[in-house]
C-alpha positions in Angstrom: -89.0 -72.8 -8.2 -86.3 -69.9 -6.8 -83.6 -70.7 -4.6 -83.4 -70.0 -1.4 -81.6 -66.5 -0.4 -78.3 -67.3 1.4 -77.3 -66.2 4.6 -74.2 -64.5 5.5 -72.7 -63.6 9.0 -70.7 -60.3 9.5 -69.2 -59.7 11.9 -67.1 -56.7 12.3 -67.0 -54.3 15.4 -66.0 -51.1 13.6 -69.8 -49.9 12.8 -69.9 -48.0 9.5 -67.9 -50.3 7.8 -70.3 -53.0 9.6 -73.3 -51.6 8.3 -71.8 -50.9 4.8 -70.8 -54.7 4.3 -74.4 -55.4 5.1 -75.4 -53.1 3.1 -73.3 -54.3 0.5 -73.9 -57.9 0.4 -77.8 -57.2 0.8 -77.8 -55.3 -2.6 -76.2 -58.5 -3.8 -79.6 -60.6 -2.9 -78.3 -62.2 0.2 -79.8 -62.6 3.8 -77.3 -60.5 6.3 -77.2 -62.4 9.7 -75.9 -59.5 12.1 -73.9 -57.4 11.4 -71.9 -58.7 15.0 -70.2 -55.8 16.4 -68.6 -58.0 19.1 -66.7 -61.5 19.8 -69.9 -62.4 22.0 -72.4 -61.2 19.6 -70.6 -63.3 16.6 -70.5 -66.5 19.0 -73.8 -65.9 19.4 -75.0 -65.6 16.3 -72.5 -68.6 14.9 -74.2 -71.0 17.6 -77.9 -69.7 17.0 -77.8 -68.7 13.0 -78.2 -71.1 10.3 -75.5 -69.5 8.1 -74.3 -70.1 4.6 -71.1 -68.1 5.2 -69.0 -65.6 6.3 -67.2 -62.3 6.3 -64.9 -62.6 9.5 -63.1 -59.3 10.6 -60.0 -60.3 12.5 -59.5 -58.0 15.3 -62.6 -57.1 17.2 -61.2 -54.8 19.4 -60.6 -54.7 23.4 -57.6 -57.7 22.3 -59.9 -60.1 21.2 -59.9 -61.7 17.5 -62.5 -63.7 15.5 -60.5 -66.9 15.9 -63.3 -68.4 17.7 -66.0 -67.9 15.7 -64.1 -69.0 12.9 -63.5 -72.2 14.6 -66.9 -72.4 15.1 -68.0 -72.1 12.0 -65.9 -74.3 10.2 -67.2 -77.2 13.1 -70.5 -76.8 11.2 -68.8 -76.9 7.8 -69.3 -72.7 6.8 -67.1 -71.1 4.4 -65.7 -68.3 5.5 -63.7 -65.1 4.4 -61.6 -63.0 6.5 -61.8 -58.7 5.6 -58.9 -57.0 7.8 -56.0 -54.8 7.0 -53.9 -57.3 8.1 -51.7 -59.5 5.7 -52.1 -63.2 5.2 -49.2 -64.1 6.8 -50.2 -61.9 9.9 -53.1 -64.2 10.6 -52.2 -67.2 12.2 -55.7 -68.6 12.4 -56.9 -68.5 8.9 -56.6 -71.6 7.1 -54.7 -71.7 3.6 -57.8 -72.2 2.0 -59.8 -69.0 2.9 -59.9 -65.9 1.6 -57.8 -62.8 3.0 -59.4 -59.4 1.8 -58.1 -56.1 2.9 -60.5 -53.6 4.2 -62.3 -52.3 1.9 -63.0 -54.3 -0.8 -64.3 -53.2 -3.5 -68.1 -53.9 -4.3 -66.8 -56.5 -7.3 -64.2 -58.4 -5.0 -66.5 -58.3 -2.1 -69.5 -59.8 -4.5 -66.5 -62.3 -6.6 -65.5 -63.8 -2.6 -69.3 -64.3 -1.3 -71.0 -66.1 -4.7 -67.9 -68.4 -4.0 -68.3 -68.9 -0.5 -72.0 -69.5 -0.9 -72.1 -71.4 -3.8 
């Protein structure tokens, strides 16, 4: 009997890197929920999706952040990664616990972060 295939949100409004972290993370056997290009299109998904986890960019542009989709996922208990080019300490919303990966990450970080997450 095979496992299920994961599924993993993206959400990140800068499209080529959007579509090359799908395509990434596809190659790697999971489902790719998105990509989100947008705060509403994230919420969207986050409220609609069943999701196994997530790649989080941090600013989505037009001054809007993924803060609440973060929040929203972690209500339903999904683990979660953040890709930005921001430092750690620059992101007041992530929790200690989660993962900060500059953008871009390399294919073996990128496929080290989501086998944890969706574990």
């Amino acid at each position: 009997m095979s496992l299920p295939v994961r599924r993993v949100l993206i959400v990140e409004d800068e499209v080529i890197l959007a579509l090359d972290f799908s395509d990434a993370v596809a190659e790697l056997g999971y489902h790719i929920i998105g990509p989100a290009l947008s705060l509403d299109e994230g919420m969207r998904l986050a409220r609609s999706e069943s999701i196994d986890c997530a790649l989080l960019d941090v600013n989505l542009g037009h001054g809007q952040t993924s803060q609440p989709i973060a929040e929203a996922l972690r209500q339903q208990g999904v683990r979660l990664a953040f890709l930005t080019a921001y430092d750690r300490e620059q992101i007041a919303f992530a929790n200690e616990d989660e993962t900060v990966m500059r953008k871009p990450p390399g294919l073996a970080v990128l496929h080290h972060v989501i086998d944890f997450l969706c574990k």
